[in-house]
The first five atom37 places (N, CA, C, CB, O) and aatype in JSON, in Angstrom:
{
  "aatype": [20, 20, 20, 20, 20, 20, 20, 20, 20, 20, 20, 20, 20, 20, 20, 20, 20, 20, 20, 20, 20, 20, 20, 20, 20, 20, 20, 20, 20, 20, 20, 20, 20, 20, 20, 20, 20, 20, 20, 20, 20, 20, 20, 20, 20, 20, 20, 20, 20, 20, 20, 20, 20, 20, 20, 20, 20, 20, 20, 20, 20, 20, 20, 20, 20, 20, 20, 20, 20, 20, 20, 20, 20, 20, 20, 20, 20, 20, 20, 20, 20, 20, 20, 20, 20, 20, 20, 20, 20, 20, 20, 20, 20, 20, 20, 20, 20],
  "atom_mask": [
    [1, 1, 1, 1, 1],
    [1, 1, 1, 1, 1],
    [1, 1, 1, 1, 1],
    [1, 1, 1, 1, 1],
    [1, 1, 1, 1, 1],
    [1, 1, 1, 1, 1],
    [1, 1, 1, 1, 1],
    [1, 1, 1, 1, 1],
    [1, 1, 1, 1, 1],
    [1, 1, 1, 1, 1],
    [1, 1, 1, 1, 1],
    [1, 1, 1, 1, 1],
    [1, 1, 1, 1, 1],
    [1, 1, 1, 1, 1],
    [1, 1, 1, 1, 1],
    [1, 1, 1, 1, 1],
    [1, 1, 1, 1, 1],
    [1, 1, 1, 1, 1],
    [1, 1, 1, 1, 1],
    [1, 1, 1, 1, 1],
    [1, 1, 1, 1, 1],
    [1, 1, 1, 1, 1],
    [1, 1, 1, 1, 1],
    [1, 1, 1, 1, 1],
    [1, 1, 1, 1, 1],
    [1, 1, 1, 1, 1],
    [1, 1, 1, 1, 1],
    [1, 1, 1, 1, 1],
    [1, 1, 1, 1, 1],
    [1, 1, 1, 1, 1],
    [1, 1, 1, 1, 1],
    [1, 1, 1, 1, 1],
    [1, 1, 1, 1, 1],
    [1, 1, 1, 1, 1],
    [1, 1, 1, 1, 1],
    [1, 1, 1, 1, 1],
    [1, 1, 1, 1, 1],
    [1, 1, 1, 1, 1],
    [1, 1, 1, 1, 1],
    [1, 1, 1, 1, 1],
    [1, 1, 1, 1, 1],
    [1, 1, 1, 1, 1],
    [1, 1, 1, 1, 1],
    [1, 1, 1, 1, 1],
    [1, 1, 1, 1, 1],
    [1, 1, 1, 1, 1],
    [1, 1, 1, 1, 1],
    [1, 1, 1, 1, 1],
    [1, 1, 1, 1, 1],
    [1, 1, 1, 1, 1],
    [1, 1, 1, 1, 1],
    [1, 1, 1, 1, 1],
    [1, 1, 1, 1, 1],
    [1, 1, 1, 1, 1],
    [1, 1, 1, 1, 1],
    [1, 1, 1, 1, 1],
    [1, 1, 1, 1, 1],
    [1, 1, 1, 1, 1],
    [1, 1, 1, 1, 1],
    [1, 1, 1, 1, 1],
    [1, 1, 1, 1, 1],
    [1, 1, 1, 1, 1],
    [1, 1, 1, 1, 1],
    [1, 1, 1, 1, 1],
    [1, 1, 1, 1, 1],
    [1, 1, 1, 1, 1],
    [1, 1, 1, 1, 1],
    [1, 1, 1, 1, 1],
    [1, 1, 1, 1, 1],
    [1, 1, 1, 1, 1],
    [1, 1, 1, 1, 1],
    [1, 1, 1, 1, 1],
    [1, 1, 1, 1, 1],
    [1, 1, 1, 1, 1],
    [1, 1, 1, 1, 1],
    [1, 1, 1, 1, 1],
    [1, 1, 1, 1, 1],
    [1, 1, 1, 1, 1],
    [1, 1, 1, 1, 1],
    [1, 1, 1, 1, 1],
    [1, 1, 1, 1, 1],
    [1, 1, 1, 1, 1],
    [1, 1, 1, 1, 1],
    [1, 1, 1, 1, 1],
    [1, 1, 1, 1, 1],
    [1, 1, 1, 1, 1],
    [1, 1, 1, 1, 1],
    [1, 1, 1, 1, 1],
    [1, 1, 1, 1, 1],
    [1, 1, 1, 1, 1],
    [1, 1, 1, 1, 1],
    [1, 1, 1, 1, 1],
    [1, 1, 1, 1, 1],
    [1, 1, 1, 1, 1],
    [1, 1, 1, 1, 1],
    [1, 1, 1, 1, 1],
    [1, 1, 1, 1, 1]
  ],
  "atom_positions": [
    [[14.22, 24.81, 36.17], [13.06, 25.67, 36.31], [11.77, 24.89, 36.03], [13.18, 26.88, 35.36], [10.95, 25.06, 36.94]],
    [[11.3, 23.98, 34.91], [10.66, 23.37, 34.89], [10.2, 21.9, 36.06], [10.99, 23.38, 33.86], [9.11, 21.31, 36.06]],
    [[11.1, 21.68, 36.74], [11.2, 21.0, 37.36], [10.37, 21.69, 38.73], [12.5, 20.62, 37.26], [9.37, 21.36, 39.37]],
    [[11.02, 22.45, 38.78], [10.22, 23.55, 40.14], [8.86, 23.95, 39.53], [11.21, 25.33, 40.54], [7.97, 24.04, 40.37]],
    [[8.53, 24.19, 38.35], [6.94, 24.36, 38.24], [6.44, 22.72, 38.2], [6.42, 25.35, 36.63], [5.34, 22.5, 38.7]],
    [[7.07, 21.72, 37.71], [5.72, 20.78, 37.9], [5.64, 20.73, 39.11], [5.67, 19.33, 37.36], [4.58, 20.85, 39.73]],
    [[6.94, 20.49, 39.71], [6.42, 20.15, 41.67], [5.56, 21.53, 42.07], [8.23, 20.07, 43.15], [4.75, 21.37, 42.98]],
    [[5.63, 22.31, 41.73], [4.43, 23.36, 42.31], [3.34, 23.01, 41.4], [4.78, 25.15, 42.21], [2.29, 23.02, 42.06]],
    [[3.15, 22.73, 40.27], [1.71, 22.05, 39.92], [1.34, 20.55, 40.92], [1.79, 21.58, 38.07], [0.44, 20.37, 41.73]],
    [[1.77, 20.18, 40.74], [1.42, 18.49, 41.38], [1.11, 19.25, 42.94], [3.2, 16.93, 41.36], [-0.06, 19.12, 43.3]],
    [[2.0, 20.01, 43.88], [1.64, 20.58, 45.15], [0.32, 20.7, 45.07], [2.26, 21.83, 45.5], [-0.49, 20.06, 45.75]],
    [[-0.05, 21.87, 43.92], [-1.18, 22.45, 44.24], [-2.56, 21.42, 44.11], [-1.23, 23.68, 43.34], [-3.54, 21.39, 44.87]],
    [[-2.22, 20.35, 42.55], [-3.38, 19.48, 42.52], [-3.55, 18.74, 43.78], [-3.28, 18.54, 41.41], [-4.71, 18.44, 44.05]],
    [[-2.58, 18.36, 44.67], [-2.51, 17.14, 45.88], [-3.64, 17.91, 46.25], [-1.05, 16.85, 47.14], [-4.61, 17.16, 46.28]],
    [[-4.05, 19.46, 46.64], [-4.28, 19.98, 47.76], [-5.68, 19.98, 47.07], [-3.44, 21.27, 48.34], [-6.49, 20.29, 47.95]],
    [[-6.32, 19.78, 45.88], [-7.97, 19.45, 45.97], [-8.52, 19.08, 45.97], [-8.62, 19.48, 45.77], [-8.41, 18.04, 45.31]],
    [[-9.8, 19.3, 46.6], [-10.97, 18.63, 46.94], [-11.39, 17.7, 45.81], [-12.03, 19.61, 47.26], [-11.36, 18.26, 44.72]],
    [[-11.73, 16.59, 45.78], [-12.98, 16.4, 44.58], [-13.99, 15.84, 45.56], [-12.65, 15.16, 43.09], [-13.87, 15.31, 46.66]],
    [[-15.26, 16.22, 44.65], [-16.66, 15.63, 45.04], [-16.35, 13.91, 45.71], [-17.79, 15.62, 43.4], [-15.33, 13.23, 45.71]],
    [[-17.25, 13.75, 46.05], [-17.23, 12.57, 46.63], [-18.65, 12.01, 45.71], [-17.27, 12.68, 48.43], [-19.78, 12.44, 45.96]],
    [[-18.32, 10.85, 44.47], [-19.16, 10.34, 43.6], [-19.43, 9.02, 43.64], [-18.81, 10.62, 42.52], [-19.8, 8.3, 42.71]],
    [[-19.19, 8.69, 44.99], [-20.13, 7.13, 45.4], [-20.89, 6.85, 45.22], [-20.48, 6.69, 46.26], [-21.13, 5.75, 44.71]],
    [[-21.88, 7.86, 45.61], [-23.43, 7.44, 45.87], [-24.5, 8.69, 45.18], [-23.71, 7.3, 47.78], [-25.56, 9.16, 45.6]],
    [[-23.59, 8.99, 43.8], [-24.24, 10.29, 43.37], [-25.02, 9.88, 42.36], [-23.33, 11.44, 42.94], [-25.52, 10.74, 41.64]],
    [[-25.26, 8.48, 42.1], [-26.18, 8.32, 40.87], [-27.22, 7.99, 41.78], [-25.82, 7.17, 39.61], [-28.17, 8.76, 41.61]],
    [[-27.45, 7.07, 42.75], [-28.6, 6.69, 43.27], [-29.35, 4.96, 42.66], [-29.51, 8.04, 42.9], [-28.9, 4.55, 41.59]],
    [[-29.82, 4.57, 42.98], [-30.4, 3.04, 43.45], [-30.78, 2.44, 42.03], [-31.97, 3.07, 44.61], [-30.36, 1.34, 41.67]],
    [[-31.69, 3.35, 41.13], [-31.79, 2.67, 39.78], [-30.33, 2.95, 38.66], [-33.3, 3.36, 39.06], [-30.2, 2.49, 37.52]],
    [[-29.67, 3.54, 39.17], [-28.49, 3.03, 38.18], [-28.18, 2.22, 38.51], [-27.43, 3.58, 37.91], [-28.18, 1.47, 37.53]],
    [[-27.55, 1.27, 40.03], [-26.99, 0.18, 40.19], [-27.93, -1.12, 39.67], [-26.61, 0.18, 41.58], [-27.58, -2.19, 39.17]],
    [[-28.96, -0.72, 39.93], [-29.87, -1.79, 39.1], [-29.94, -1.69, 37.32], [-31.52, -1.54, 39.69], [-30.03, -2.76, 36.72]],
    [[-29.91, -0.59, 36.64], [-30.11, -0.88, 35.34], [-29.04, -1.81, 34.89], [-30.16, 0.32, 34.55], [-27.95, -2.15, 35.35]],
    [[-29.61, -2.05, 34.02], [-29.04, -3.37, 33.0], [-27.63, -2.31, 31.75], [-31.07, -4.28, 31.65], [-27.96, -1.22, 31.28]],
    [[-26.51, -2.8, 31.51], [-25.61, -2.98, 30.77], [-25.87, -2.11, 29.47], [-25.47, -4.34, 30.61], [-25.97, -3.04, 28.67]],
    [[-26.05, -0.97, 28.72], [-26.46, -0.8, 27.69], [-25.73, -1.75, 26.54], [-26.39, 0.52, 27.57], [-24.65, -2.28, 26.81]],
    [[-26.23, -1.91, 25.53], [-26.28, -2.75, 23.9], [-25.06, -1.88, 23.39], [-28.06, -2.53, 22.68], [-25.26, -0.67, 23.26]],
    [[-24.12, -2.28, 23.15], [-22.85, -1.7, 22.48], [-23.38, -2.13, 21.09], [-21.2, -2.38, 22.98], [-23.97, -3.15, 20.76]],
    [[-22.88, -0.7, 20.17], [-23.07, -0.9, 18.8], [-22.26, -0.85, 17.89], [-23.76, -0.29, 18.42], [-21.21, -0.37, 18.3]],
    [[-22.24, -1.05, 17.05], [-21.12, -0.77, 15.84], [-21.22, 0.2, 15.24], [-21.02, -1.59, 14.83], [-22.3, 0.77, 15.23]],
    [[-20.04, 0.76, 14.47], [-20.02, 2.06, 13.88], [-21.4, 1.79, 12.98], [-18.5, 2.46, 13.0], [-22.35, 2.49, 13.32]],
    [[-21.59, 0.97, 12.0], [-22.24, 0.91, 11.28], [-23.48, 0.85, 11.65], [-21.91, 0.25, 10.69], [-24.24, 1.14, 10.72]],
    [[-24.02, 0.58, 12.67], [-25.15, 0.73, 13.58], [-25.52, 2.12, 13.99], [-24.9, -0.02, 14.76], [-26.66, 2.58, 14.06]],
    [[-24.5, 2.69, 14.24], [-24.93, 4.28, 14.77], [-24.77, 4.64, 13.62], [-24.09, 5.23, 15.92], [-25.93, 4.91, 13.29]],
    [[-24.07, 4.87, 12.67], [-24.21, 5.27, 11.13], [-25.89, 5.67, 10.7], [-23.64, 3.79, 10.12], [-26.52, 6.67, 10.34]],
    [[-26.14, 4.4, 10.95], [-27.85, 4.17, 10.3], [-28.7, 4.49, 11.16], [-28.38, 2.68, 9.91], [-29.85, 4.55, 10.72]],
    [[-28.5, 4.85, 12.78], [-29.72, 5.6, 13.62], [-30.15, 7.08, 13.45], [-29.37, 5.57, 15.05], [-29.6, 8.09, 13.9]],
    [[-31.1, 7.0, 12.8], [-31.8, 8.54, 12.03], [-32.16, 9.37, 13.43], [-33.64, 8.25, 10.85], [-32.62, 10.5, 13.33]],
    [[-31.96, 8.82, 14.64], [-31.95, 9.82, 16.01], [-30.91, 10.24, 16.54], [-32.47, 9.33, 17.12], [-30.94, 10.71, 17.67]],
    [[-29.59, 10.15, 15.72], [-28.81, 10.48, 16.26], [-28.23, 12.28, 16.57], [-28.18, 9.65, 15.69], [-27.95, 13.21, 15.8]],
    [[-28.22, 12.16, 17.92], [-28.09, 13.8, 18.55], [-26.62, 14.73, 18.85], [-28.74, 13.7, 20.07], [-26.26, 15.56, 19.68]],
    [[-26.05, 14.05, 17.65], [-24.77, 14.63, 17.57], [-24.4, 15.31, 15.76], [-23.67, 13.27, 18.12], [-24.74, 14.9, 14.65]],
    [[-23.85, 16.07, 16.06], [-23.68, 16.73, 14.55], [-23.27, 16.03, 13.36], [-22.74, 17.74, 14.56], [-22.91, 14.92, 13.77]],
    [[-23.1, 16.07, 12.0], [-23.05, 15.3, 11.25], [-21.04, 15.28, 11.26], [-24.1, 15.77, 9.91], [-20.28, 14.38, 10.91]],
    [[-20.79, 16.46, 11.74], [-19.19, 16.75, 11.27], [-18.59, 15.49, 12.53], [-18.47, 18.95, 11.6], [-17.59, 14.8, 12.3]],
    [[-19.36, 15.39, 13.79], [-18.91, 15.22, 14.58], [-19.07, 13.28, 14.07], [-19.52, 16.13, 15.81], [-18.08, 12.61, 13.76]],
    [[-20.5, 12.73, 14.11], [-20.35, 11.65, 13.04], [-19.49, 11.45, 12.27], [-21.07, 11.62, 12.32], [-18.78, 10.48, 12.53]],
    [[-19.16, 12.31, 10.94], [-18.13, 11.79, 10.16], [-16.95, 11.71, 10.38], [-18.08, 12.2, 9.28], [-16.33, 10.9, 9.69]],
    [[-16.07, 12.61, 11.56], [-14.95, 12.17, 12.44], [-14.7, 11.03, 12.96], [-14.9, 12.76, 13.35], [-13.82, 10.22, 12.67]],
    [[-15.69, 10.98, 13.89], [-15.96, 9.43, 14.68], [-15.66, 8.17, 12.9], [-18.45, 9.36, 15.61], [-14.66, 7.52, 12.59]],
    [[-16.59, 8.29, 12.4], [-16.23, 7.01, 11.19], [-15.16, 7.22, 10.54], [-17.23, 6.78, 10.0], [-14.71, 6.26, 9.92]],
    [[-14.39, 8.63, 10.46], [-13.39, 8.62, 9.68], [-11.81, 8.28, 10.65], [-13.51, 10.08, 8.89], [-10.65, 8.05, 10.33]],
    [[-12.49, 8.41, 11.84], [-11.62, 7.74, 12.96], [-11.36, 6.07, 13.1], [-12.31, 8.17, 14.28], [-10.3, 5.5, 13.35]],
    [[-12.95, 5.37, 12.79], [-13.18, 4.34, 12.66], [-11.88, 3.31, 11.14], [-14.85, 4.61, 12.49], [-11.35, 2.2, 11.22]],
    [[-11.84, 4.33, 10.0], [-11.52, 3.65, 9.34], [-10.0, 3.82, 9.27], [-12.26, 3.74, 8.36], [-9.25, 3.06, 8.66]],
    [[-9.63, 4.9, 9.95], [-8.29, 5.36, 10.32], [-7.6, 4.23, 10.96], [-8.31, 6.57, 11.24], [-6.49, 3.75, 10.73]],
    [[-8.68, 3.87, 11.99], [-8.14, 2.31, 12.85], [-7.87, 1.13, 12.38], [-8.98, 1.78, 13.72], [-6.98, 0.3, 12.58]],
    [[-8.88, 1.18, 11.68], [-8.93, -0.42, 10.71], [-7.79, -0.78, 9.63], [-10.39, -0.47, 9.68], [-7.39, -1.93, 9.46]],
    [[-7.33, 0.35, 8.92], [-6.31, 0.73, 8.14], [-5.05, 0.17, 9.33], [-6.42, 2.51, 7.67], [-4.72, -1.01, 9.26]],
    [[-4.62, 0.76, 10.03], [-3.94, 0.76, 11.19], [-3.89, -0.82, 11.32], [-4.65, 1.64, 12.41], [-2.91, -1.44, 10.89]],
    [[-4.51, -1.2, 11.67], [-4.88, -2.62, 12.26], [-4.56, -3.23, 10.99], [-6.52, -2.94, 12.88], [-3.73, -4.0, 11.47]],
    [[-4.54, -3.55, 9.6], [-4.58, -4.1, 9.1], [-2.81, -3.64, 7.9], [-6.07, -4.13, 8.91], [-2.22, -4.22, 6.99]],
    [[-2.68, -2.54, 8.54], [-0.43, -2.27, 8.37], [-0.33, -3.77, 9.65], [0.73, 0.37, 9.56], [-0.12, -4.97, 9.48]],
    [[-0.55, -3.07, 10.68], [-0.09, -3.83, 12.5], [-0.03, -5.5, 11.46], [-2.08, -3.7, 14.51], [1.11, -5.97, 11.45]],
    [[-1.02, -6.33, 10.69], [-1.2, -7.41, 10.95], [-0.1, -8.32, 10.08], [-2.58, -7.61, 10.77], [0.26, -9.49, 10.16]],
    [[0.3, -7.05, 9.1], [1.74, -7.7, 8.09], [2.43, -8.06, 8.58], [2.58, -7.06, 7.3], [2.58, -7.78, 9.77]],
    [[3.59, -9.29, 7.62], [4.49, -9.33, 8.53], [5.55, -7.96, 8.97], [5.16, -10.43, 8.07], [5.89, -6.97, 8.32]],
    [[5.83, -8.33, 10.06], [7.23, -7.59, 9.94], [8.56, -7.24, 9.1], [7.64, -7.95, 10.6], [9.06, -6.17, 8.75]],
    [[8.94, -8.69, 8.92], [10.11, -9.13, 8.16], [9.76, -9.3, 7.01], [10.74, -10.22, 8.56], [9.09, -10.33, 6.87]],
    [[10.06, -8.37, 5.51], [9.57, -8.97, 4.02], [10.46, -10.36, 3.98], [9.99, -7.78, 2.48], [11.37, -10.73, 4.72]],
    [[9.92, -10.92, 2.95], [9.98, -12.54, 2.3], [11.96, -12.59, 1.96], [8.64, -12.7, 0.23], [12.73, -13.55, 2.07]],
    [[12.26, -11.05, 1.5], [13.46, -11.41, 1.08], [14.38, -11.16, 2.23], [13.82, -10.74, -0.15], [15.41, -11.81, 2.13]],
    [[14.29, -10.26, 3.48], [14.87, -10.18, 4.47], [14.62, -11.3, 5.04], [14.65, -9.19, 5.09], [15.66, -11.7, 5.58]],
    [[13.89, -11.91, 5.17], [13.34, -13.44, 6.0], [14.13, -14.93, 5.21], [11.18, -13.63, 5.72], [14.42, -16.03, 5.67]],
    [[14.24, -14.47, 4.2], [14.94, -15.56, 3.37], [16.67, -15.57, 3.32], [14.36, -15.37, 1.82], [17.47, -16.47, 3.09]],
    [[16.81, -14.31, 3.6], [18.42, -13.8, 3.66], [18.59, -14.62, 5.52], [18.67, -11.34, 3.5], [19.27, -15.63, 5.62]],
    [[17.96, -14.07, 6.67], [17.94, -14.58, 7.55], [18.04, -15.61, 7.64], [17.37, -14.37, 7.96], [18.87, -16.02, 8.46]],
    [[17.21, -16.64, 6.82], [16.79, -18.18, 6.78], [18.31, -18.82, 6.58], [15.55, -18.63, 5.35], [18.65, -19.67, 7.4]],
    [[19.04, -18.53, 5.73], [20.9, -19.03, 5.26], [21.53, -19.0, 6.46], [21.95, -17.86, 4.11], [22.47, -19.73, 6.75]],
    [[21.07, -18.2, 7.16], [22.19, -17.7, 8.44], [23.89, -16.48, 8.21], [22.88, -19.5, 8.98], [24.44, -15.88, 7.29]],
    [[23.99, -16.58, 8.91], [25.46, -16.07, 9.01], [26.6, -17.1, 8.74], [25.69, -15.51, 10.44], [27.01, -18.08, 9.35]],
    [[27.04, -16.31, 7.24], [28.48, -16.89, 6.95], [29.64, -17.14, 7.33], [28.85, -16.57, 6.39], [30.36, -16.31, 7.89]],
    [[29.95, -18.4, 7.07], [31.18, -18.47, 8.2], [32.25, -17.27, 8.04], [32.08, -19.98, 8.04], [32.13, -16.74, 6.94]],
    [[33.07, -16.82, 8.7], [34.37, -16.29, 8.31], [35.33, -17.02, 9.04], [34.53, -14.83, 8.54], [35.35, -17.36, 10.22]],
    [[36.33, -17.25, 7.88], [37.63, -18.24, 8.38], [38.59, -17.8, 9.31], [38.53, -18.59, 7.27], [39.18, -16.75, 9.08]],
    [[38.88, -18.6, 10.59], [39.92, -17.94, 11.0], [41.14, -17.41, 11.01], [39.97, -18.12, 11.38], [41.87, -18.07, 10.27]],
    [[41.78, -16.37, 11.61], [42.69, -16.26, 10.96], [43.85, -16.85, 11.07], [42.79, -15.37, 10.91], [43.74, -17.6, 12.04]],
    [[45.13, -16.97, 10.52], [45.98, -18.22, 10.3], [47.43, -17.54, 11.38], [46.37, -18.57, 8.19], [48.45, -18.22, 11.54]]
  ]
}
């Protein structure tokens, strides 16, 4: 049953239109220049900023969510004593007689 509704979803998306957004900005966007990417800590400190404060402190509390993240990711994998057990190898076992 599910199977029969996505293929009738996917049917129906095939069948729409979208805008056609080639040429919908016009001549000075292809010419402007690259905007200045900033750092959290940069938008932190812009006293113009036009977004809510809850919505700010998400964004940075997202920010440090990552960094945390990134800095589990950079441990090793293998602790010192699993890596050291590895390091001996596999014991022989004798064959049998």
């Amino acid at each position: 049953m599910r199977l029969i509704r996505l293929c009738f979803c996917l049917g129906l998306a095939a069948c729409t239109q979208f805008p056609e957004l080639a040429d919908s900005e016009g001549p000075a966007v292809e010419a402007a220049p690259y905007p200045r990417l900033l750092s959290a800590e940069e938008l932190a400190l812009r006293p113009e900023s036009r977004t809510s404060l809850a919505v700010r402190d998400g964004v940075l509390s997202r920010v440090r969510g990552l960094g945390a993240r990134a800095a589990r990711l950079r441990r090793p994998v293998i602790d010192r004593a699993t890596h050291a057990r590895m390091a001996r190898g596999v014991p022989e076992i004798p064959a049998p007689e």
